[in-house]
C-alpha positions as a printed Julia matrix, in Angstrom:
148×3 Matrix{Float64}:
  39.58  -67.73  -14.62
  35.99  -67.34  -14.62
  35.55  -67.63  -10.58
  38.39  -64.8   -10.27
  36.32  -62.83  -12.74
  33.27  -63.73  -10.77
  34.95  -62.88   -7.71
  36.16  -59.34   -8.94
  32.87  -58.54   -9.98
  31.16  -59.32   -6.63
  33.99  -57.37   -4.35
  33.49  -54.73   -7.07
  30.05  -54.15   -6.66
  30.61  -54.53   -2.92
  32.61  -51.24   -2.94
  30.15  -49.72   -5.03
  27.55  -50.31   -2.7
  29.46  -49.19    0.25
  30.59  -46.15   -1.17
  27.75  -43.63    0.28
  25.63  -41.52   -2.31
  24.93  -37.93   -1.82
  23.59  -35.24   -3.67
  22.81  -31.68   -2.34
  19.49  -31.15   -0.9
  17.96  -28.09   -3.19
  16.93  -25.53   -0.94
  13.34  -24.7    -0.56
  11.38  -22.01   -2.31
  11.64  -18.88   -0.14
   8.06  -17.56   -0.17
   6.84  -14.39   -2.52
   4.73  -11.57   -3.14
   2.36  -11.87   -5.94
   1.19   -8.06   -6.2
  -2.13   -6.98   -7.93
  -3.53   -3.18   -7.7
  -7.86   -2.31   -7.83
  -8.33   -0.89  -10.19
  -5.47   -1.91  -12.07
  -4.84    1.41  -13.5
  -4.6     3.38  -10.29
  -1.06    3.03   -9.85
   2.22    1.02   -9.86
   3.87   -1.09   -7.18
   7.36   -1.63   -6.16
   8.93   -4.56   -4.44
  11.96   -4.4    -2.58
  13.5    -8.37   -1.01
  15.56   -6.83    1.84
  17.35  -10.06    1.98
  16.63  -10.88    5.69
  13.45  -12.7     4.63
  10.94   -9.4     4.15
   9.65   -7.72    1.45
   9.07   -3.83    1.15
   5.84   -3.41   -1.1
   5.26    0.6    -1.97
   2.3     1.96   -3.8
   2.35    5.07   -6.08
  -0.89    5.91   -6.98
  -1.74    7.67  -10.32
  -3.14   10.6   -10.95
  -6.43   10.76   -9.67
  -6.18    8.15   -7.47
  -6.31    7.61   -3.59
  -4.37    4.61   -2.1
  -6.93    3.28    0.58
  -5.15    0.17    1.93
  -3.48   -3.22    1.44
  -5.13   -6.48    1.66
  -2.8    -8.68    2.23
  -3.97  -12.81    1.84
  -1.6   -15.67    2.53
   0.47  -16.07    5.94
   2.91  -13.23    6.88
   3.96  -10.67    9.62
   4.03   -7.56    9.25
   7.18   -6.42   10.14
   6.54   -2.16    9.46
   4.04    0.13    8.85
   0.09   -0.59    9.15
  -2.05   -1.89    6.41
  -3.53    1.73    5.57
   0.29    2.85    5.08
   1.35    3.28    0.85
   4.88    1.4     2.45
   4.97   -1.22    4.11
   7.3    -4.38    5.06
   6.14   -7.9     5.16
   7.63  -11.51    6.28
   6.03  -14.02    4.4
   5.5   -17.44    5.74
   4.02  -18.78    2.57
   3.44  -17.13   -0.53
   0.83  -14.28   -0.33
  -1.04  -11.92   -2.82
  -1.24   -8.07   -1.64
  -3.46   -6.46   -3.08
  -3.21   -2.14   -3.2
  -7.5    -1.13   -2.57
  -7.77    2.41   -4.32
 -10.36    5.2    -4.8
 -10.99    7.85   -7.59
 -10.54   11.24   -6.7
 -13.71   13.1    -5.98
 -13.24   16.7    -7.16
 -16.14   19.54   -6.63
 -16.69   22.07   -8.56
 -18.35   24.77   -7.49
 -21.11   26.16   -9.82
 -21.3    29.86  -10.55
 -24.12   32.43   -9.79
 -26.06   34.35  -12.19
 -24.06   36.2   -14.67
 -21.26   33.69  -14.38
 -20.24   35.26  -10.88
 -18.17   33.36   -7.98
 -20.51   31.62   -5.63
 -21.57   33.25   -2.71
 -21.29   31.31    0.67
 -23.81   34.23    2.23
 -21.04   34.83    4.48
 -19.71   37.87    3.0
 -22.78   40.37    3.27
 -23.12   38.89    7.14
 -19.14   39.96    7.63
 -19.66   43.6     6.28
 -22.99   44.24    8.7
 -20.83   43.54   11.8
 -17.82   45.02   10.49
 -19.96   48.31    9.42
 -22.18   47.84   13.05
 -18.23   47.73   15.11
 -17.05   50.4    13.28
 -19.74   52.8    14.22
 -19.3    51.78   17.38
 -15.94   52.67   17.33
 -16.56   56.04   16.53
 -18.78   57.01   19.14
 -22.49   56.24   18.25
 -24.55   54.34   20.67
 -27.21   51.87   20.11
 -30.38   51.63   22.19
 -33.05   49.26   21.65
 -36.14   50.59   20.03
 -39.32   51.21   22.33
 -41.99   50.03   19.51
């Protein structure tokens, strides 16, 4: 009894062996966008995964701030629009950090005269003088150079 045992156990584990494993290969990590915006308060990002392997990254600056451009580090294509564009499509190859450059708003303001009067460009009083100088020449007078 024990060598029929014995021999059950060995064709057992036989069939065990020969039976082939398999488990399903995980599928790798498809690359990503980590997104980041200088200075961080001068806007908000959007990412779009199209599904066909690219990303659509969009910038929307806030108030007071100028997108300049993306800097884009890792290995990717671009796929659409240029690097100075506030949309634009990517393929990454690996995963890659874009970064969305922007610029405060410069606003001038003009300072006022004496007597807290609009600024005067000097190009006003120049205007009138040749519109006063054509006029009278319109209406007949003549102008001769002086003989001093």
């Amino acid at each position: 009894m024990k060598k029929i045992f014995a021999m059950l156990l060995v064709v057992a584990m036989m069939f065990a062996i020969a039976i082939p494993m398999s488990a399903e290969i995980s599928p790798e990590p498809k690359p990503g966008v980590d997104t980041e915006i200088i200075p961080e308060n001068g806007g908000e990002i959007t990412e779009k995964d199209n599904g066909d392997g690219t990303i659509t990254i969009t910038i929307n600056p806030s108030k007071g701030y100028d997108f300049v451009k993306w800097e884009i580090k890792g290995e990717y294509d671009l796929v659409s629009g240029k690097l100075t564009d506030k949309v634009v499509t990517i393929r990454p190859k690996t995963d890659v950090k874009a970064q969305a450059v922007m610029k405060t708003q410069t606003v001038v303001k003009p300072t006022p005269g004496p007597n807290n009067q609009s600024p005067s460009t000097g190009v006003a009083p120049v205007m009138m003088a040749v519109a006063f100088v054509g006029s009278m020449a319109a209406a007949g007078y003549s102008f001769k150079k002086s003989g001093k």
